[in-house]
C-alpha positions in Angstrom: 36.6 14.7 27.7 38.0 13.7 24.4 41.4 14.3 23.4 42.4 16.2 20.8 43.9 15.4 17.7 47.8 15.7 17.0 47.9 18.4 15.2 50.9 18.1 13.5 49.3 15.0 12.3 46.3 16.3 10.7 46.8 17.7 7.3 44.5 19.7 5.0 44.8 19.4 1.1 42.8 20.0 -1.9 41.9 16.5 -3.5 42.8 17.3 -6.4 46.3 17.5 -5.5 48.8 14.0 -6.0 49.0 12.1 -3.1 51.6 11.8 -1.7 53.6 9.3 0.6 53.7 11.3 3.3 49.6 12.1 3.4 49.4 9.4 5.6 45.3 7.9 5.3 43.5 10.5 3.1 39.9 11.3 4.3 37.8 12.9 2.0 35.6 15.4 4.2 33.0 16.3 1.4 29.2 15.2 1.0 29.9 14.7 -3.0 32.4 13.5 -5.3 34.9 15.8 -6.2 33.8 16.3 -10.1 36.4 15.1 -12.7 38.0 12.6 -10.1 38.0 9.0 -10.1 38.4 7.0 -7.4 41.9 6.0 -8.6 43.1 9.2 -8.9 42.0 11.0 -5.7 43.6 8.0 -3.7 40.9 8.6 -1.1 40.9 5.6 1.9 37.9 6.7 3.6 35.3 9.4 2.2 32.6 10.6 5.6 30.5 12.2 3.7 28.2 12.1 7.0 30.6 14.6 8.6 30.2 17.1 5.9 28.0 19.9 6.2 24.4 19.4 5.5 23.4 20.5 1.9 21.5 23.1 2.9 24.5 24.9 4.8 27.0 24.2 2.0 24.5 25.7 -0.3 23.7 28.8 1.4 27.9 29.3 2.3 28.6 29.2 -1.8 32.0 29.5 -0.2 31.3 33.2 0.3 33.9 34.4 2.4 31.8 37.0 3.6 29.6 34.6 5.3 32.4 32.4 7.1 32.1 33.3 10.6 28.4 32.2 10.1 29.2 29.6 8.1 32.0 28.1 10.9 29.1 28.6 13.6 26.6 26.4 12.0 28.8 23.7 10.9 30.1 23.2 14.3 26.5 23.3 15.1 26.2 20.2 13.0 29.1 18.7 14.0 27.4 18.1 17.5 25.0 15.4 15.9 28.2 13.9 14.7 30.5 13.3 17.9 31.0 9.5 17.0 32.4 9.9 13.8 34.8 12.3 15.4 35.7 10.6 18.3 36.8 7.7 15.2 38.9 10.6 13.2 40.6 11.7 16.2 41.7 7.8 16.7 42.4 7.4 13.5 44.7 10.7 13.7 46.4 9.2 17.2 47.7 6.2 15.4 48.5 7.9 11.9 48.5 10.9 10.1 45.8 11.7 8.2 45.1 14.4 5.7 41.7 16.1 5.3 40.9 16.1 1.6 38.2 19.3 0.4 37.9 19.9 -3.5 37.2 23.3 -2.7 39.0 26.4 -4.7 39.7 28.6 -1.5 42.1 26.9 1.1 41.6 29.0 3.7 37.4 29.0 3.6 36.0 25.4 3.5 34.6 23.1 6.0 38.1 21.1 6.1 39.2 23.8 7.6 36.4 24.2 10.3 36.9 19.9 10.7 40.7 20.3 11.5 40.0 22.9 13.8 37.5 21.1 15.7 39.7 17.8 15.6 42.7 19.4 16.5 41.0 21.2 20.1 39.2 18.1 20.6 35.3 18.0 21.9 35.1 21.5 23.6 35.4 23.1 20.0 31.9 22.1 20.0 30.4 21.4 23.3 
């Protein structure tokens, strides 16, 4: 079973936020580019776009936070087809920190939040 993630050591923040030094390697968690950003300025090392939620869940979420137990059940649905690219975050968190970057409004309803929650208890979040 896959370990899971420090953590302490895995950040959430809105992307368009400054980095800052202590961020650690940014990962951008969403399928598109944060509008109004350029690549300089969002200071993103690594965007997985492929770990996002498909567009046809992010659609019909709207970031409704009426819909967000539903909307946490599917995505860790998805996340399932994705294992590999979490089994690389989770390394990536073991030797750094790393900060989950979302340019959603609401902090506490967006699928970083859902990501950090399945990094952070490892694979049996999802299996």
């Amino acid at each position: 079973m896959k370990k899971p993630a420090p953590a302490k050591r895995l950040r959430l923040k809105r992307v368009y936020e400054p980095a800052a030094a202590d961020d650690g390697v940014r990962v951008l968690v969403d399928r598109l580019w944060p509008r109004g950003l350029t690549k300089k300025k969002a200071a993103v090392d690594h965007w997985i776009k492929d770990v996002a939620p498909s567009p046809e869940l992010r659609k019909w979420f709207g970031h409704d936070p009426d819909r967000w137990v539903e909307f946490k059940r599917r995505y860790k649905d998805e996340l399932r087809q994705h294992k590999d690219l979490l089994a690389d975050m989770r390394k990536l968190n073991k030797e750094r920190t790393v900060t989950l970057l979302f340019g959603a409004r609401d902090d506490e309803h967006n699928d970083a939040v859902v990501l950090r929650e399945v990094l952070a208890r490892g694979a049996r979040a999802i299996d």
